[in-house]
C-alpha positions in Angstrom: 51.9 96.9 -55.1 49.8 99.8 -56.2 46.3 100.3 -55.4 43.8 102.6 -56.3 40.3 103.1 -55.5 37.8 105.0 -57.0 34.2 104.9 -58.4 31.4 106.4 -59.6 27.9 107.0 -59.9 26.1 104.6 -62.0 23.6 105.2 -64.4 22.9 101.6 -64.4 22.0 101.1 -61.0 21.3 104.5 -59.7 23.9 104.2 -56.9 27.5 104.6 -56.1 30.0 101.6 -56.9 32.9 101.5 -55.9 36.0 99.8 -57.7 39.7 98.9 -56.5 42.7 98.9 -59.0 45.7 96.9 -58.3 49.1 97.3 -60.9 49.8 99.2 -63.5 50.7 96.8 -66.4 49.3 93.6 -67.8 46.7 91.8 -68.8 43.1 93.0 -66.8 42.0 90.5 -64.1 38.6 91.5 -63.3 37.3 90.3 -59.9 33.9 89.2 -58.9 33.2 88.8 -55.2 31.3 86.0 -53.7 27.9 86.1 -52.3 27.1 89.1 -50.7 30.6 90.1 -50.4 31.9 93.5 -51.4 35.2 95.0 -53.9 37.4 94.8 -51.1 36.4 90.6 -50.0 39.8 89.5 -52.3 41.8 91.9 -50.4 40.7 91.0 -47.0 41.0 88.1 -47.5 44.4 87.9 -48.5 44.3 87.2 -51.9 45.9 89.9 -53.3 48.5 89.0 -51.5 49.0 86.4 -53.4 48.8 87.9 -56.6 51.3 90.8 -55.6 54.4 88.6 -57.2 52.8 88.9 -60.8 50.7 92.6 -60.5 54.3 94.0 -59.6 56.1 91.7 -62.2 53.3 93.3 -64.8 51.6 90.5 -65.7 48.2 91.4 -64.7 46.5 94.2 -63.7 43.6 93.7 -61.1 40.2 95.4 -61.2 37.9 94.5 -58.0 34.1 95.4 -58.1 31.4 95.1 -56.3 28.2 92.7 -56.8 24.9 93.4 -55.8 23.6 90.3 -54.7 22.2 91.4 -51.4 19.8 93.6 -53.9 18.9 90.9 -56.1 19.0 87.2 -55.8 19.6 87.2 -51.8 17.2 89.9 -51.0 13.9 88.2 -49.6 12.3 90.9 -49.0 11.3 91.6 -52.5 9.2 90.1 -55.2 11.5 88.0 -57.7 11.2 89.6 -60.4 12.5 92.4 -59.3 15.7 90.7 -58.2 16.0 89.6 -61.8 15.5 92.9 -63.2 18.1 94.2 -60.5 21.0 91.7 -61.8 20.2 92.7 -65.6 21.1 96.1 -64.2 24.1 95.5 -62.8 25.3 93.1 -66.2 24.5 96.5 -67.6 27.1 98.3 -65.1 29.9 96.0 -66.2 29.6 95.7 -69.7 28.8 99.5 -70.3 30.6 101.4 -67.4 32.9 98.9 -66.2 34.5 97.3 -69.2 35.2 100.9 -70.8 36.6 102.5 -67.1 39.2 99.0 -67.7 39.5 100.2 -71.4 40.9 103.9 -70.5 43.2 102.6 -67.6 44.7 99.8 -70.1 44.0 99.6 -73.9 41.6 98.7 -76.3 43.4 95.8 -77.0 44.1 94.6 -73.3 42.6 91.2 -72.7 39.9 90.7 -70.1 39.6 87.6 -68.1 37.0 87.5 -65.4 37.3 85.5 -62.4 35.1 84.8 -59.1 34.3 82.4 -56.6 31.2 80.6 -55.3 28.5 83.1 -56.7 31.3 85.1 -58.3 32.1 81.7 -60.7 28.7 81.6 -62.0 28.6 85.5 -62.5 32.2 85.5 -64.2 31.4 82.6 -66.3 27.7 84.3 -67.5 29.2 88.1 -68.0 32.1 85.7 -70.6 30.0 83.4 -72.4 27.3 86.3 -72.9 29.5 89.1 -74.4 32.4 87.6 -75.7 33.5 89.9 -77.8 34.2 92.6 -74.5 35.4 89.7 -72.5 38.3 87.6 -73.4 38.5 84.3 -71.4 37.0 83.5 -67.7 38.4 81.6 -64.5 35.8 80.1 -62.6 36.6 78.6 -58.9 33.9 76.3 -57.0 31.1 77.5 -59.1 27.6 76.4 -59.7 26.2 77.1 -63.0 23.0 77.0 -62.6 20.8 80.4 -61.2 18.5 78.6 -60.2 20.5 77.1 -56.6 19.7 81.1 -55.9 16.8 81.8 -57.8 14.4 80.1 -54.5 11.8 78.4 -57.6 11.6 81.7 -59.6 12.3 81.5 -63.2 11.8 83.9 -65.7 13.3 84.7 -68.9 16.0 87.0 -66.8 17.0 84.2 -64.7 17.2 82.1 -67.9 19.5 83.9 -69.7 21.3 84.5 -67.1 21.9 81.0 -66.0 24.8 79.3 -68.4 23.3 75.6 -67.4 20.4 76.6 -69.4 21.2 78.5 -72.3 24.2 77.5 -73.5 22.5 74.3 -74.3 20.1 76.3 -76.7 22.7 78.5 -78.0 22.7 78.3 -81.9 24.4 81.8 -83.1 27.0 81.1 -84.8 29.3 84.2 -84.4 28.4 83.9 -80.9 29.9 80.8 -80.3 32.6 81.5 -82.5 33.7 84.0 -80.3 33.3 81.9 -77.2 35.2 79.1 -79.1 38.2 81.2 -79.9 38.8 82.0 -76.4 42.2 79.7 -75.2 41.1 80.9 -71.3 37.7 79.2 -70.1 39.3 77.7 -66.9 36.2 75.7 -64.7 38.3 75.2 -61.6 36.5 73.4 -58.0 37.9 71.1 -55.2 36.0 68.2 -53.4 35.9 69.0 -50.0 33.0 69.6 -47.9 30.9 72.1 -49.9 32.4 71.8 -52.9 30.2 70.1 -56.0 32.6 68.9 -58.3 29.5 67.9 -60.2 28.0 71.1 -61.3 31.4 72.0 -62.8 31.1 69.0 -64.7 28.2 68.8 -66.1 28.5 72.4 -67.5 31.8 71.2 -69.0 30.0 69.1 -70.5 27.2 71.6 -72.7 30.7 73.1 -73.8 31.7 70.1 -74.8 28.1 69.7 -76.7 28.9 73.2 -78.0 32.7 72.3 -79.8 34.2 74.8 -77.1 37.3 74.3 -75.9 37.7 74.7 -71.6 39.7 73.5 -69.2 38.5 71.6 -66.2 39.9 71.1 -63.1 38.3 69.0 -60.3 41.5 69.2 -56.9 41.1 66.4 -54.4 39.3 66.3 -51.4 41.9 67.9 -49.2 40.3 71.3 -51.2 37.2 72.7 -49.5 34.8 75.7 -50.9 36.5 77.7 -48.6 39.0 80.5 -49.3 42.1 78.3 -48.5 41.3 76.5 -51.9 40.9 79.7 -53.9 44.3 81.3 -52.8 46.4 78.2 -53.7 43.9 77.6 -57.5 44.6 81.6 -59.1 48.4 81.7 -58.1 48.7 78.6 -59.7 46.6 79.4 -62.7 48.1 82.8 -63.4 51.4 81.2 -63.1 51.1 78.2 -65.2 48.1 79.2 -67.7 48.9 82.8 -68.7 
Protein backbone atom coordinates (compact mmCIF):
# COMPACT_ATOMS: atom_id res chain seq x y z
CA UNK A 1 0.00 0.00 0.00
CA UNK A 2 1.42 3.43 -0.61
CA UNK A 3 1.82 5.94 1.98
CA UNK A 4 2.81 9.42 2.03
CA UNK A 5 3.20 11.90 4.58
CA UNK A 6 3.51 15.41 4.36
CA UNK A 7 2.10 18.69 5.74
CA UNK A 8 2.23 22.09 6.11
CA UNK A 9 2.12 25.19 7.92
CA UNK A 10 -1.26 26.37 8.56
CA UNK A 11 -2.58 29.63 8.37
CA UNK A 12 -5.53 28.52 10.19
CA UNK A 13 -4.02 27.44 13.25
CA UNK A 14 -0.68 28.98 13.18
CA UNK A 15 1.16 25.60 13.50
CA UNK A 16 2.39 22.72 11.61
CA UNK A 17 -0.18 19.75 10.76
CA UNK A 18 0.74 16.97 9.65
CA UNK A 19 -1.28 14.65 7.19
CA UNK A 20 -0.80 10.89 5.91
CA UNK A 21 -1.89 9.71 2.41
CA UNK A 22 -2.69 6.18 1.84
CA UNK A 23 -3.46 4.99 -2.25
CA UNK A 24 -3.43 6.40 -5.20
CA UNK A 25 -6.95 5.92 -6.69
CA UNK A 26 -10.52 6.11 -5.48
CA UNK A 27 -12.85 7.77 -3.77
CA UNK A 28 -11.14 10.13 -0.68
CA UNK A 29 -11.64 8.67 2.80
CA UNK A 30 -10.81 11.36 5.12
CA UNK A 31 -9.94 10.27 8.59
CA UNK A 32 -10.64 11.91 11.94
CA UNK A 33 -8.84 10.64 14.98
CA UNK A 34 -10.42 10.14 18.29
CA UNK A 35 -9.90 12.11 21.27
CA UNK A 36 -6.73 13.38 21.68
CA UNK A 37 -5.26 11.04 19.29
CA UNK A 38 -3.01 12.14 16.42
CA UNK A 39 -2.91 11.42 12.06
CA UNK A 40 -1.06 8.32 12.63
CA UNK A 41 -3.92 6.67 15.68
CA UNK A 42 -5.67 4.56 12.44
CA UNK A 43 -2.41 3.35 11.52
CA UNK A 44 -1.26 2.19 14.84
CA UNK A 45 -3.79 0.87 15.39
CA UNK A 46 -4.12 -1.37 12.75
CA UNK A 47 -6.76 -0.09 10.80
CA UNK A 48 -5.19 0.60 7.75
CA UNK A 49 -4.52 -2.60 7.71
CA UNK A 50 -7.68 -3.38 7.17
CA UNK A 51 -8.36 -1.10 4.56
CA UNK A 52 -5.19 -2.11 2.49
CA UNK A 53 -7.48 -4.79 0.40
CA UNK A 54 -9.56 -1.83 -1.12
CA UNK A 55 -6.80 1.37 -1.10
CA UNK A 56 -4.64 -1.13 -3.34
CA UNK A 57 -7.77 -2.40 -5.30
CA UNK A 58 -8.40 1.56 -5.90
CA UNK A 59 -11.37 2.01 -4.34
CA UNK A 60 -10.49 4.64 -1.85
CA UNK A 61 -7.90 6.75 -1.20
CA UNK A 62 -7.16 7.51 2.53
CA UNK A 63 -6.30 10.97 3.95
CA UNK A 64 -5.38 10.90 7.83
CA UNK A 65 -5.19 14.26 9.79
CA UNK A 66 -4.72 15.36 12.83
CA UNK A 67 -7.40 16.98 15.50
CA UNK A 68 -6.59 19.34 17.93
CA UNK A 69 -8.62 18.42 20.79
CA UNK A 70 -5.99 18.52 23.35
CA UNK A 71 -6.05 22.51 22.33
CA UNK A 72 -9.61 22.96 22.57
CA UNK A 73 -12.31 21.02 24.11
CA UNK A 74 -9.85 18.79 26.40
CA UNK A 75 -7.53 21.49 27.46
CA UNK A 76 -8.53 22.62 31.08
CA UNK A 77 -6.20 24.84 31.44
CA UNK A 78 -7.81 27.46 29.38
CA UNK A 79 -10.90 29.63 29.51
CA UNK A 80 -13.73 27.98 27.33
CA UNK A 81 -14.14 30.13 25.02
CA UNK A 82 -11.13 29.98 23.86
CA UNK A 83 -11.38 26.19 23.24
CA UNK A 84 -14.39 27.09 21.06
CA UNK A 85 -12.62 29.65 19.15
CA UNK A 86 -9.68 27.01 18.80
CA UNK A 87 -12.05 24.26 17.05
CA UNK A 88 -13.64 26.99 14.70
CA UNK A 89 -9.98 27.29 13.71
CA UNK A 90 -9.20 24.07 12.98
CA UNK A 91 -13.01 23.58 10.84
CA UNK A 92 -11.31 26.34 9.11
CA UNK A 93 -8.04 24.12 8.39
CA UNK A 94 -10.14 21.42 6.88
CA UNK A 95 -12.53 22.99 4.83
CA UNK A 96 -9.96 25.71 3.43
CA UNK A 97 -6.48 23.91 3.45
CA UNK A 98 -7.46 20.37 3.82
CA UNK A 99 -10.30 19.83 1.40
CA UNK A 100 -8.31 21.69 -1.49
CA UNK A 101 -4.62 19.65 -0.62
CA UNK A 102 -7.49 16.29 -1.20
CA UNK A 103 -8.65 18.31 -4.34
CA UNK A 104 -5.00 18.52 -6.14
CA UNK A 105 -4.04 14.88 -5.06
CA UNK A 106 -7.56 13.55 -6.62
CA UNK A 107 -10.06 15.70 -8.61
CA UNK A 108 -12.50 18.21 -8.33
CA UNK A 109 -15.00 15.86 -8.81
CA UNK A 110 -13.65 13.07 -6.30
CA UNK A 111 -16.21 12.35 -3.61
CA UNK A 112 -15.37 13.06 0.01
CA UNK A 113 -16.70 10.92 2.83
CA UNK A 114 -15.50 11.65 6.26
CA UNK A 115 -15.23 9.14 8.87
CA UNK A 116 -14.09 9.05 12.75
CA UNK A 117 -14.57 7.44 15.93
CA UNK A 118 -15.71 8.43 19.44
CA UNK A 119 -14.83 12.27 19.17
CA UNK A 120 -13.88 11.73 15.57
CA UNK A 121 -17.90 10.61 14.89
CA UNK A 122 -19.19 13.73 16.19
CA UNK A 123 -16.37 15.89 14.29
CA UNK A 124 -16.96 13.90 10.97
CA UNK A 125 -20.61 14.07 11.15
CA UNK A 126 -20.47 18.24 12.06
CA UNK A 127 -17.57 19.08 9.18
CA UNK A 128 -20.65 16.87 6.66
CA UNK A 129 -23.75 18.31 7.72
CA UNK A 130 -22.14 21.91 7.90
CA UNK A 131 -20.52 22.23 4.38
CA UNK A 132 -22.18 19.83 2.29
CA UNK A 133 -21.47 20.98 -0.74
CA UNK A 134 -17.23 20.21 -0.06
CA UNK A 135 -18.20 17.14 1.70
CA UNK A 136 -20.00 14.27 0.10
CA UNK A 137 -21.42 11.74 2.65
CA UNK A 138 -20.04 10.79 6.36
CA UNK A 139 -19.44 7.46 8.35
CA UNK A 140 -19.81 7.85 11.88
CA UNK A 141 -18.68 4.94 14.41
CA UNK A 142 -19.66 5.09 18.31
CA UNK A 143 -20.38 8.76 18.25
CA UNK A 144 -22.06 11.19 20.47
CA UNK A 145 -23.65 14.08 18.82
CA UNK A 146 -23.92 16.29 21.17
CA UNK A 147 -20.69 18.95 22.14
CA UNK A 148 -21.80 19.39 25.01
CA UNK A 149 -20.61 15.54 26.66
CA UNK A 150 -17.10 17.69 26.04
CA UNK A 151 -17.99 21.09 26.36
CA UNK A 152 -17.76 20.69 30.73
CA UNK A 153 -21.26 23.25 31.02
CA UNK A 154 -19.86 25.86 28.50
CA UNK A 155 -22.13 26.86 25.72
CA UNK A 156 -21.78 29.41 23.43
CA UNK A 157 -22.84 30.11 20.01
CA UNK A 158 -19.47 28.11 18.78
CA UNK A 159 -20.22 25.19 20.67
CA UNK A 160 -23.83 25.41 19.27
CA UNK A 161 -23.15 25.33 15.96
CA UNK A 162 -20.88 23.00 16.27
CA UNK A 163 -22.93 20.46 18.00
CA UNK A 164 -25.35 18.56 15.27
CA UNK A 165 -27.89 17.57 18.33
CA UNK A 166 -28.68 21.17 18.44
CA UNK A 167 -28.73 22.68 15.26
CA UNK A 168 -29.84 20.47 12.93
CA UNK A 169 -33.13 20.68 14.79
CA UNK A 170 -33.29 24.53 13.89
CA UNK A 171 -31.96 24.11 10.53
CA UNK A 172 -34.51 25.77 8.00
CA UNK A 173 -32.22 26.62 4.76
CA UNK A 174 -33.43 25.05 2.28
CA UNK A 175 -30.43 24.57 -0.17
CA UNK A 176 -28.68 23.55 2.81
CA UNK A 177 -30.60 20.70 3.54
CA UNK A 178 -31.06 19.93 0.07
CA UNK A 179 -27.51 19.21 -0.15
CA UNK A 180 -27.43 17.22 2.96
CA UNK A 181 -30.49 15.24 1.65
CA UNK A 182 -28.99 14.33 -1.62
CA UNK A 183 -26.15 12.68 0.07
CA UNK A 184 -26.82 8.46 -0.46
CA UNK A 185 -23.69 8.12 2.45
CA UNK A 186 -24.74 9.38 6.08
CA UNK A 187 -23.83 6.00 7.78
CA UNK A 188 -24.51 6.49 11.96
CA UNK A 189 -22.80 3.29 12.92
CA UNK A 190 -22.30 2.26 17.14
CA UNK A 191 -22.28 -1.14 19.05
CA UNK A 192 -23.69 -1.81 22.63
CA UNK A 193 -21.07 -2.89 24.61
CA UNK A 194 -19.71 -1.36 27.64
CA UNK A 195 -19.17 2.34 26.61
CA UNK A 196 -21.07 2.30 23.76
CA UNK A 197 -24.51 4.66 23.81
CA UNK A 198 -26.55 3.30 21.20
CA UNK A 199 -28.81 6.05 22.35
CA UNK A 200 -27.16 9.13 21.29
CA UNK A 201 -26.95 7.64 17.74
CA UNK A 202 -30.44 7.36 17.88
CA UNK A 203 -31.80 10.10 18.89
CA UNK A 204 -29.84 12.13 16.26
CA UNK A 205 -31.20 9.68 13.69
CA UNK A 206 -33.97 10.78 14.65
CA UNK A 207 -33.67 15.15 13.94
CA UNK A 208 -32.70 13.55 10.46
CA UNK A 209 -35.58 11.89 10.36
CA UNK A 210 -37.44 15.33 11.49
CA UNK A 211 -35.30 16.87 8.72
CA UNK A 212 -36.68 14.42 5.48
CA UNK A 213 -32.90 13.22 5.36
CA UNK A 214 -32.13 10.02 4.34
CA UNK A 215 -29.23 8.05 6.84
CA UNK A 216 -28.50 4.82 7.68
CA UNK A 217 -28.33 3.47 11.18
CA UNK A 218 -26.74 0.82 12.53
CA UNK A 219 -26.93 -0.13 16.28
CA UNK A 220 -24.33 -3.98 16.44
CA UNK A 221 -25.04 -6.12 19.46
CA UNK A 222 -23.58 -6.16 22.66
CA UNK A 223 -20.67 -8.40 21.78
CA UNK A 224 -19.38 -4.70 20.12
CA UNK A 225 -17.71 -2.40 22.68
CA UNK A 226 -16.43 1.43 22.07
CA UNK A 227 -13.24 0.03 21.69
CA UNK A 228 -11.16 -0.26 18.55
CA UNK A 229 -12.00 -4.00 17.97
CA UNK A 230 -15.60 -2.78 16.96
CA UNK A 231 -14.31 -0.03 14.59
CA UNK A 232 -11.90 -2.40 12.61
CA UNK A 233 -14.61 -5.03 11.86
CA UNK A 234 -17.64 -1.72 11.16
CA UNK A 235 -15.39 0.25 8.05
CA UNK A 236 -14.20 -2.98 6.29
CA UNK A 237 -17.63 -3.93 6.24
CA UNK A 238 -19.03 -0.64 5.24
CA UNK A 239 -16.58 0.05 2.53
CA UNK A 240 -17.20 -3.33 1.29
CA UNK A 241 -20.88 -3.53 1.30
CA UNK A 242 -22.00 0.35 1.06
CA UNK A 243 -19.61 1.85 -1.49
Amino acid sequence: MKRELSGWHSPALEKHMPIATYGDYGFALLLIPTAGADYLEYERFQLMDKLAPFVDSGKLKVFSIDSINKESWLNNEVDPRHKSWRHQQWNDYVYNEVVPFIRNATSAETPIITCGASFGALHSMNLFLKRPDLINGVIAMSGVYDLEEYTKGHFDDHVYFNSPQHYMQNLTDHSLLEQIRSSKHIHILTGSGNYEDPGASGRFAKVLYDKGIWYELDIWSEEWPHDWNTWLNMLPHYLESRF
